[in-house]
Each structure stands twice: as C-alpha cells, then as structure tokens.
C-alpha positions as CSV (number, residue, x, y, z in Angstrom):
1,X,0.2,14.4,25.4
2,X,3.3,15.0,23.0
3,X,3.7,12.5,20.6
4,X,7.8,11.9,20.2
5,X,9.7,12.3,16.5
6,X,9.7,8.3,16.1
7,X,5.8,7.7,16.7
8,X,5.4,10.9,14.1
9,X,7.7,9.3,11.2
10,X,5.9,5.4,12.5
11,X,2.5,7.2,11.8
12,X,3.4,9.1,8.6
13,X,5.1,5.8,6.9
14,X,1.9,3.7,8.2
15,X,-0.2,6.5,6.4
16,X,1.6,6.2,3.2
17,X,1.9,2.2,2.8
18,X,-1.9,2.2,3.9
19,X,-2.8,5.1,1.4
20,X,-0.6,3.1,-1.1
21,X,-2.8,0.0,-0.8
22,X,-6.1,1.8,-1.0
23,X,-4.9,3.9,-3.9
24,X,-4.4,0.7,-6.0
25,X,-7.3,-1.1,-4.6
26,X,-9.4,1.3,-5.9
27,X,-7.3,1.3,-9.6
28,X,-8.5,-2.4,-9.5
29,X,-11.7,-1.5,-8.9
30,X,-12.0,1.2,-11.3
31,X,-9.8,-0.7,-14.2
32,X,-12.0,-4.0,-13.7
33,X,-15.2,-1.7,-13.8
34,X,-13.7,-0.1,-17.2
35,X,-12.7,-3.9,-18.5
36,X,-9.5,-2.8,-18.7
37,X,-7.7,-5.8,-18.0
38,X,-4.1,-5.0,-18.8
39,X,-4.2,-2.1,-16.2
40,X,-5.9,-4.7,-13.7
41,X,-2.9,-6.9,-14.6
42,X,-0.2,-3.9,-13.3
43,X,-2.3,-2.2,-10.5
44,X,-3.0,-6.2,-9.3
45,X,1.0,-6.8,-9.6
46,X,2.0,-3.4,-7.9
47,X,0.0,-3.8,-5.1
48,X,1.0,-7.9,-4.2
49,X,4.8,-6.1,-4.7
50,X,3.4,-3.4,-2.2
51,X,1.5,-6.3,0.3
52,X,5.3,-8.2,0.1
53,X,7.7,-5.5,0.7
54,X,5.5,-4.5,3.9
55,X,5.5,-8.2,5.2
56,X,9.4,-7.6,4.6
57,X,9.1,-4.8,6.8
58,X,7.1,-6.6,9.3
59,X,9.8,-9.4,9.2
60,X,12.7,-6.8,9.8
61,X,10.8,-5.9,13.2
62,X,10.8,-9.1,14.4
C-alpha cells in the first residue's frame, strides 16, 4: 500500500511534536533527579507551551 505525500508530512510532524514531548519529559526527569530546579522550571514551562500549541493545532482541525 502507498502511503500518499499528506499522510507522510501528518506522520513526520506527529513524530516530531511526540519526540518533542518525550524529549523534555525526560529533561524533567533527569533535571528533578539532579535537583536542579531552575532547569525543571524551563523544561516544565516549554513543554506546557509545547502541550498548548498542539491543543491549538487540534482546535484548528476542528
């Protein structure tokens, strides 16, 4: 089956937001681990700025 040019760039920016998300999950994890608080402060605000922009996104597609 031949997947067509849309379903490829759907799947590629899925991959990316849900790489995004895990990537700072695991700067969370490795900053709270560390006790470095500060950095738990920024990774925590980057990814609730990721989560919103891609319940924007969900909102457009409505």
């Amino acid at each position: 089956m031949k997947i067509s040019k849309d379903d490829i760039e759907s799947i590629t920016n899925i991959n990316f937001t849900c790489n995004n998300l895990h990537d700072l999950s695991n700067d969370i994890y490795e900053s709270l681990m560390d006790g470095d608080y500060p950095e738990v402060r920024i990774h925590s605000q980057l990814l609730i700025q990721s989560v919103a922009e891609l319940i924007q996104s969900l909102e457009d597609e409505i």
